[in-house]
DSSP file (Angstrom, degrees, kcal/mol; ACC not computed):
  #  RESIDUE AA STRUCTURE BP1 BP2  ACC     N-H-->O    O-->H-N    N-H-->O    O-->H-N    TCO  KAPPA ALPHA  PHI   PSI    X-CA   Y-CA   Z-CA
    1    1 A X              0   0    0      0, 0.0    23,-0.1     0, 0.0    22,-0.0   0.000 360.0 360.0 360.0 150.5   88.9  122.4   85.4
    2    2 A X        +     0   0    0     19,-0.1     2,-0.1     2,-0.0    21,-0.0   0.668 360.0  48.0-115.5  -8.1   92.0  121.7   83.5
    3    3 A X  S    S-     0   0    0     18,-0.1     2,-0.3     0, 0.0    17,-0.0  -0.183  76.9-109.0-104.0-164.8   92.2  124.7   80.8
    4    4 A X        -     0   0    0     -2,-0.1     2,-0.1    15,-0.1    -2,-0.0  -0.975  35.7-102.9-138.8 129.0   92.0  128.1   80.8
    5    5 A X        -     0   0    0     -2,-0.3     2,-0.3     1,-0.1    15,-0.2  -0.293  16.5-159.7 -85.9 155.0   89.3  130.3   79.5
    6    6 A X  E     -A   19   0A   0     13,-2.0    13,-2.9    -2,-0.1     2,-0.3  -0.667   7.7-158.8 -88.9 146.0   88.7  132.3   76.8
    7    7 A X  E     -A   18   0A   0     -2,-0.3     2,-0.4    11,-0.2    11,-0.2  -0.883   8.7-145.5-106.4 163.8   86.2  135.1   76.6
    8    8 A X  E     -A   17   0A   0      9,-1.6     8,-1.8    -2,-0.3     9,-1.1  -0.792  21.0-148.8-137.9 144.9   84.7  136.6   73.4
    9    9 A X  E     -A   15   0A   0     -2,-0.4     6,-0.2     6,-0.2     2,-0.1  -0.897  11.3-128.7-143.0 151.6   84.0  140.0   73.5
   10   10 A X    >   -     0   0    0      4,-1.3     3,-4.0    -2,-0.3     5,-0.1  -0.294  52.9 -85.3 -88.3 179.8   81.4  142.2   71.9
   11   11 A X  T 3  S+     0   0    0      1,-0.2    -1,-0.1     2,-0.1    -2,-0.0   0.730 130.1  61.4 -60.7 -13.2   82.9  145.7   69.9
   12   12 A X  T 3  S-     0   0    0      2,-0.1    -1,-0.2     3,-0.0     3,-0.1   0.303 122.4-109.7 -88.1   4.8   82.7  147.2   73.5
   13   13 A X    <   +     0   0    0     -3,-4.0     2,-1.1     1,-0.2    -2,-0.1   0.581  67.9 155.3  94.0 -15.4   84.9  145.1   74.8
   14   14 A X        -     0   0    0      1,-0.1    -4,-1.3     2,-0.0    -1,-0.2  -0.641  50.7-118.6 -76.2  92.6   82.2  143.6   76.6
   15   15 A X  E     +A    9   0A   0     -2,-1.1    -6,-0.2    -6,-0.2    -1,-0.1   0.076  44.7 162.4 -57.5 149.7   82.6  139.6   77.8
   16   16 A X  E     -     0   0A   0     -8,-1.8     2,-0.3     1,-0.9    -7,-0.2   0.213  59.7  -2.6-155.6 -49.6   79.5  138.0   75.8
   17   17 A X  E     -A    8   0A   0     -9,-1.1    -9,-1.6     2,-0.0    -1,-0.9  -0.887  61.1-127.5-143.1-179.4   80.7  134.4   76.0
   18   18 A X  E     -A    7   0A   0     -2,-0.3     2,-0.6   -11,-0.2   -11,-0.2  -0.952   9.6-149.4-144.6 162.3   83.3  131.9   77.1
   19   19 A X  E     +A    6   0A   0    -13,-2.9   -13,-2.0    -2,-0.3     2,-0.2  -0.983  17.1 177.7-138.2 120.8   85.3  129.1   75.6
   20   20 A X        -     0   0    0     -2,-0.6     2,-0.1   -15,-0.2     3,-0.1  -0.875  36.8-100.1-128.4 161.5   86.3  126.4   77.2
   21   21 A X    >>  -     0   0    0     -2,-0.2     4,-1.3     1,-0.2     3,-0.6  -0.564  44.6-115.5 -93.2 156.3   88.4  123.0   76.2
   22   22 A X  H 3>>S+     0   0    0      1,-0.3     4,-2.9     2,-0.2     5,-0.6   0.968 112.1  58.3 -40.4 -67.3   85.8  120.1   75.7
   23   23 A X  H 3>5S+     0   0    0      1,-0.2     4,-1.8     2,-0.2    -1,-0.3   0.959 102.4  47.1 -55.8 -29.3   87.0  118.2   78.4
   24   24 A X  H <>5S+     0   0    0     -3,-0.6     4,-1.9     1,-0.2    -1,-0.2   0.992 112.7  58.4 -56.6 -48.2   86.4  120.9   81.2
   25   25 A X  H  X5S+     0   0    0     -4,-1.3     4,-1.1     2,-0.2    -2,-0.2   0.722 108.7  45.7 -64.9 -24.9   82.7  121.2   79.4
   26   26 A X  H  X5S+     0   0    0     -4,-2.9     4,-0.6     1,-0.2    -1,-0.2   0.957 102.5  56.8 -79.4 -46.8   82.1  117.6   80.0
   27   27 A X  H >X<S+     0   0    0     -4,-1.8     4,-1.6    -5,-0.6     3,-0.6   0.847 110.2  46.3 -42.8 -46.0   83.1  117.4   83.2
   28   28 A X  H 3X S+     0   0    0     -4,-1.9     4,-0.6     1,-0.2    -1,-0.2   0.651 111.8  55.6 -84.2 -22.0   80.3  120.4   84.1
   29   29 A X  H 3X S+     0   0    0     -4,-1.1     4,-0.6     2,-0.1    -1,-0.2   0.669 109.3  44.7 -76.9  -3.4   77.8  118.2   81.9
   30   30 A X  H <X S+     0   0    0     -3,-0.6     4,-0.7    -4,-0.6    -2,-0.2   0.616 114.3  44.8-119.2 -35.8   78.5  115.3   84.2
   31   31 A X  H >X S+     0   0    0     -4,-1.6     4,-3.3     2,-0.2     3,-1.3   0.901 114.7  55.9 -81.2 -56.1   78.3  117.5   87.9
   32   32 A X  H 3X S+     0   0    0     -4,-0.6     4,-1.6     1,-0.4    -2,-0.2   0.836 109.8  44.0 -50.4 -45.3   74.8  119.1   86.0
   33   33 A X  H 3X S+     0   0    0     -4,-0.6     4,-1.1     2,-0.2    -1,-0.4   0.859 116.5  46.2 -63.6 -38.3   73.5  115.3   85.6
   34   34 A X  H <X S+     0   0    0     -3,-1.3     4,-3.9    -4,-0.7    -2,-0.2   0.907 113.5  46.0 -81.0 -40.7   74.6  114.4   89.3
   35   35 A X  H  X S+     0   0    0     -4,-3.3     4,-4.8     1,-0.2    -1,-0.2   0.970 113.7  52.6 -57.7 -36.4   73.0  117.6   90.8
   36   36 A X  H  X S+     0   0    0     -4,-1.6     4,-1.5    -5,-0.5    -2,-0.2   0.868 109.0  50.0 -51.6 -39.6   69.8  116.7   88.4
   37   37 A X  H  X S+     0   0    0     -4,-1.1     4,-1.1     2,-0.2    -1,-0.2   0.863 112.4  45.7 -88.6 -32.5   70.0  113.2   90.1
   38   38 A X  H >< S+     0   0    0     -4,-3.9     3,-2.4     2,-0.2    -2,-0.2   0.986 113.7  50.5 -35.1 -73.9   70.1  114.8   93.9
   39   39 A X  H >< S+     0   0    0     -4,-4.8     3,-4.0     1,-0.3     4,-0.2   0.792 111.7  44.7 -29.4 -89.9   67.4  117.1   93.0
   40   40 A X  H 3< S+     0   0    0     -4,-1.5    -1,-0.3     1,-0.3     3,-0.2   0.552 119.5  42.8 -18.5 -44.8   65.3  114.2   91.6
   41   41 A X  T << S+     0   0    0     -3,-2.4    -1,-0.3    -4,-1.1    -2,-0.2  -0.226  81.1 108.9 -92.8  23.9   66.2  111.8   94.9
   42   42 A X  S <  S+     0   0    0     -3,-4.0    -1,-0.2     1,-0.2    -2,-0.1   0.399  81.9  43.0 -99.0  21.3   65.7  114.6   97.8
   43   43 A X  S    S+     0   0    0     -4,-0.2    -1,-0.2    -3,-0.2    -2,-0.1   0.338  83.0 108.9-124.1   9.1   62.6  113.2   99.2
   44   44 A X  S    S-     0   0    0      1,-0.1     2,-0.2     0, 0.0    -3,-0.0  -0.566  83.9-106.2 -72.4 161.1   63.5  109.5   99.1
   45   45 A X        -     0   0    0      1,-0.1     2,-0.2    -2,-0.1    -2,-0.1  -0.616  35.0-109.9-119.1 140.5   63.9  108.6  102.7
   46   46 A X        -     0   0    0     -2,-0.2     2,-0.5     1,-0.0    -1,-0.1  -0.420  27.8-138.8 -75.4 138.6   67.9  108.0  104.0
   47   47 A X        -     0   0    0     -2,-0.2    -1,-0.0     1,-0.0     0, 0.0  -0.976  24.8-104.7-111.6 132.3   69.0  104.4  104.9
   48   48 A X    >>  -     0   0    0     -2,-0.5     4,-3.6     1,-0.1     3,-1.0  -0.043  33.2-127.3 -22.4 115.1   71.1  103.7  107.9
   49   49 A X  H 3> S+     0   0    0      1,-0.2     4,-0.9     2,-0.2    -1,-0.1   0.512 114.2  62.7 -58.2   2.4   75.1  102.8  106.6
   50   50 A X  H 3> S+     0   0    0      2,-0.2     4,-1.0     3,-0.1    -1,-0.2   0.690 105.3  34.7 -72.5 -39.4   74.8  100.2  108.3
   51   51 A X  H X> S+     0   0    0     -3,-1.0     3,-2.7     2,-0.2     4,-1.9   0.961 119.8  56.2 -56.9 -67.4   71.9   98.8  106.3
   52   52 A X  H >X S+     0   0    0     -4,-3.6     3,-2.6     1,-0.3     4,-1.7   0.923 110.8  41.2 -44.5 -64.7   73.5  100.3  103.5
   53   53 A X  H 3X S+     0   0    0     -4,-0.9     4,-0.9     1,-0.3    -1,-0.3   0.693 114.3  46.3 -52.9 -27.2   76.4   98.5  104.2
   54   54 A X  H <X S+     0   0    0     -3,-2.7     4,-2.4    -4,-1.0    -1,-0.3   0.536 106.9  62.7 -80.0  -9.4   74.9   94.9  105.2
   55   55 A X  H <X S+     0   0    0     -3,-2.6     4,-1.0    -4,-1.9    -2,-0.2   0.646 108.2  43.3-106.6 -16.4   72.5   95.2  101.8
   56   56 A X  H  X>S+     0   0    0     -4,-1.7     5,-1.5    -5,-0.4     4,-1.4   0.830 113.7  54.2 -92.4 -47.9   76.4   95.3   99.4
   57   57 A X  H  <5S+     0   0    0     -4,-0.9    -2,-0.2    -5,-0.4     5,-0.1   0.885 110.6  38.5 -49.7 -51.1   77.3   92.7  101.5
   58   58 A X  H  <5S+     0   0    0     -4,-2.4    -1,-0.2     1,-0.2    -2,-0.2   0.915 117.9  50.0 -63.9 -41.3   74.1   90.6  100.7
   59   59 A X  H  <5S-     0   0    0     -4,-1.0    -2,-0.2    -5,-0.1    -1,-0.2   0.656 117.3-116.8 -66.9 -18.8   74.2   91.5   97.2
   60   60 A X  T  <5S+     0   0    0     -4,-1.4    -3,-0.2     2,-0.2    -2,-0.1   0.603  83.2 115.0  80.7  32.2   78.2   90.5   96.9
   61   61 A X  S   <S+     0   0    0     -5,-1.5     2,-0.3     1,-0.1    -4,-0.2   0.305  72.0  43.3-104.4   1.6   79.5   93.6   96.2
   62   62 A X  S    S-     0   0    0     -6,-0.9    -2,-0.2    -5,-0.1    -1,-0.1  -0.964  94.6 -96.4-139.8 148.5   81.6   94.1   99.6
   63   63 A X              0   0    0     -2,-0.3    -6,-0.1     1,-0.1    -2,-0.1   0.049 360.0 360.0 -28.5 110.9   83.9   91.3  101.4
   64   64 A X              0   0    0     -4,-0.1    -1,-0.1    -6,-0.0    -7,-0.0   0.763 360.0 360.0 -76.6 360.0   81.8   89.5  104.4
């Protein structure tokens, strides 16, 4: 995170919220979508890097 937060306080003093610059808050919408996209993919079955790695190679997305 690249700012530093604020809190908002109730009449007790009391932290009630926090304020953060936009860009920090995007960045934590952007990890919240990737964890969403684990979650969503934890029972698909792992492929070998090595597959992985011959299957960018067929597709032409790595050096042969």
């Amino acid at each position: 995170m690249s700012g530093a937060l604020q809190y908002l306080t109730d009449t007790k003093g009391e932290k009630t919220a926090v304020v953060l610059p936009l860009e920090d808050y995007e960045e934590l919408l952007e990890d919240l979508d990737d964890l969403a996209v684990i979650a969503e993919r934890r029972d698909e079955p792992a492929v070998p890097h090595e597959e992985f790695i011959n299957k960018l190679r067929t597709d032409g997305l790595l050096p042969t």
